[in-house]
C-alpha positions in Angstrom: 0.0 0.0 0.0 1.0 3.1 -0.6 0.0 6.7 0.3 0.0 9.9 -1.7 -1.2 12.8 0.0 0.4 16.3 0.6 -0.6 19.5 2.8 1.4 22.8 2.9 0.7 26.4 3.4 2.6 29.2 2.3 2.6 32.4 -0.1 1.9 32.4 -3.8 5.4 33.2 -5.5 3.3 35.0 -8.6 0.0 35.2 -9.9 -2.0 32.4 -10.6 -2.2 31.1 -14.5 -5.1 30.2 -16.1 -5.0 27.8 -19.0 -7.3 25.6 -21.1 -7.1 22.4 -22.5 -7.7 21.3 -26.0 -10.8 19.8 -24.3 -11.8 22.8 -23.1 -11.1 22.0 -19.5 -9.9 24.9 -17.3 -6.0 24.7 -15.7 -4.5 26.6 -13.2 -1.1 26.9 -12.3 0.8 29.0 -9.4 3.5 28.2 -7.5 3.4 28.1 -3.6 6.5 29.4 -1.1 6.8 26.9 2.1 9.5 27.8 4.6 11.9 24.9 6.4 13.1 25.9 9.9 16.7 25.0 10.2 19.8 25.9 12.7 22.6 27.6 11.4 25.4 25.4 12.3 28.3 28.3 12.3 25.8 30.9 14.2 23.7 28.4 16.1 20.4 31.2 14.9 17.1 29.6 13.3 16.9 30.5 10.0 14.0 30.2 7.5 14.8 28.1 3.9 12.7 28.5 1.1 11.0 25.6 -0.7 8.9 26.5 -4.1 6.6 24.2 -4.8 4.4 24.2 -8.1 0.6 23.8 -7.9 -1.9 22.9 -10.1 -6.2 22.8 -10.0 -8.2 21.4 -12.6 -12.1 22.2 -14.1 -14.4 24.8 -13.0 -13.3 25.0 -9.4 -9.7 26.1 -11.4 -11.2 28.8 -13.3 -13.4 30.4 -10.1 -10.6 30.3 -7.5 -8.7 31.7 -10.1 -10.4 35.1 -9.3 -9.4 35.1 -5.8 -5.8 34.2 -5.7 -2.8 36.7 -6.3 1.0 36.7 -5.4 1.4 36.5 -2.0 -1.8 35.0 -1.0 -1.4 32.9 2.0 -3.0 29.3 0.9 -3.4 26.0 2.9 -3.4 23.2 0.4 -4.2 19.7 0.0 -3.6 17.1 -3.1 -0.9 14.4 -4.3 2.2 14.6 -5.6 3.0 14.3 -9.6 5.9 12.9 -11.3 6.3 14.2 -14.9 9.4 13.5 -17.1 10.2 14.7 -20.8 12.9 15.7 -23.2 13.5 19.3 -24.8 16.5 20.4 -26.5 17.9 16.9 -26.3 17.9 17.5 -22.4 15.7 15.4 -19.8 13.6 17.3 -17.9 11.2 16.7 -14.7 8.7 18.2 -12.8 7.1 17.4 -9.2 4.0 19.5 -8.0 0.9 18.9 -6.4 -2.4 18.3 -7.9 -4.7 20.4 -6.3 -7.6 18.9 -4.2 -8.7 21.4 -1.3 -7.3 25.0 -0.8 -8.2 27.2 2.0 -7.7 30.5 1.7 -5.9 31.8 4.7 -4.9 35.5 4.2 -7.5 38.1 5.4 -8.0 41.8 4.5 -4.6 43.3 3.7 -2.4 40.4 4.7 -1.6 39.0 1.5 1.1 40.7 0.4 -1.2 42.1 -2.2 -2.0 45.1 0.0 -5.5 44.0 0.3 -5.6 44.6 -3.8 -7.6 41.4 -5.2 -6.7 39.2 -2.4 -9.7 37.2 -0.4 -11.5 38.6 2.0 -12.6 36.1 5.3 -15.9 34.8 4.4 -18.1 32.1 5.2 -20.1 29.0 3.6 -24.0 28.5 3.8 -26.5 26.3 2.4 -25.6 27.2 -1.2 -24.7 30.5 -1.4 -21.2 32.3 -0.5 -21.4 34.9 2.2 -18.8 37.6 2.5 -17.6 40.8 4.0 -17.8 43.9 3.2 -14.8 44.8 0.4 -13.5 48.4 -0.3 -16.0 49.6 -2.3 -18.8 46.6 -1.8 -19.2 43.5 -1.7 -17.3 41.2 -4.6 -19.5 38.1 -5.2 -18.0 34.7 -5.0 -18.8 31.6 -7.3 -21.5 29.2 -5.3 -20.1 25.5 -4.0 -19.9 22.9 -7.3 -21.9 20.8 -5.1 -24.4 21.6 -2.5 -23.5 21.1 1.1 -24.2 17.9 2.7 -26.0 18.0 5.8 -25.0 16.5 9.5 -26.3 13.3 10.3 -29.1 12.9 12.5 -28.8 12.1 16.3 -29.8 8.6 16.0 -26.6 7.8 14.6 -24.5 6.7 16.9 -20.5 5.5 16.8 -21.2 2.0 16.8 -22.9 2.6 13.6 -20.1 4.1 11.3 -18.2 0.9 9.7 -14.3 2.0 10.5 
């Protein structure tokens, strides 16, 4: 058995890119700055390393979150990791990023690095609709869930019940 599943949060390193496929399908690529704690051995201080890591979403969920993400968005995100090899110029080349599966948007207001310019404001999920703050200048709609929200089980269900 074997497990693929990845979770980091960190900064965009540049705005988001929006592509489609011959298919039609909508592609998004950004790349995602996660910091490594690690002692300097000479100075014996804590210093931060960088670690880029390249993202990518697929299908309509790509091309709505599209319109909330910017460079230096702060972004918690889950998916799997993606080998991908080819050959250019007569030189090999490869590739690991992370499909996208869940991202969480974690900057608020101006914290994004952004200035507060285009970056997410903290909102909320309801029954089928998106709720959010206030923006400068009014409120900037937000694209409904892809699939409606499921609701909690009912109190007759009891841990004995669920199979694992």
């Amino acid at each position: 058995m074997s497990i693929n599943r990845v979770i980091i949060s960190g900064n965009l390193t540049r705005d988001p890119e929006l592509r489609q496929t011959q298919g039609g399908s909508a592609v998004l690529a950004f790349g995602v700055a996660v910091n490594d704690r690690r002692r300097n051995t000479q100075t014996g201080e804590w210093e931060d390393y960088p670690n880029f890591v390249d993202c990518v979403m697929f299908g309509t969920r790509a091309e709505a979150i599209s319109r909330y993400l910017s460079k230096g968005t702060k972004v918690a995100i889950e998916g799997k990791l993606r080998y991908s090899s080819w050959e250019r110029d007569g030189q090999r080349r490869s590739r690991l990023e992370v499909i996208v599966d869940e991202i969480e948007f974690m900057s608020r207001g101006g914290q994004g690095g952004n200035g507060g310019q285009g970056g997410y404001q903290q909102g909320s999920y309801q029954q089928g609709s998106y709720q959010q703050q206030p923006r400068q200048g009014g409120y900037q709609s937000a694209p409904a869930p892809s699939a409606p929200l499921q609701t909690p089980p009912s109190a007759d269900v009891y841990d004995e019940d669920i199979p694992f």
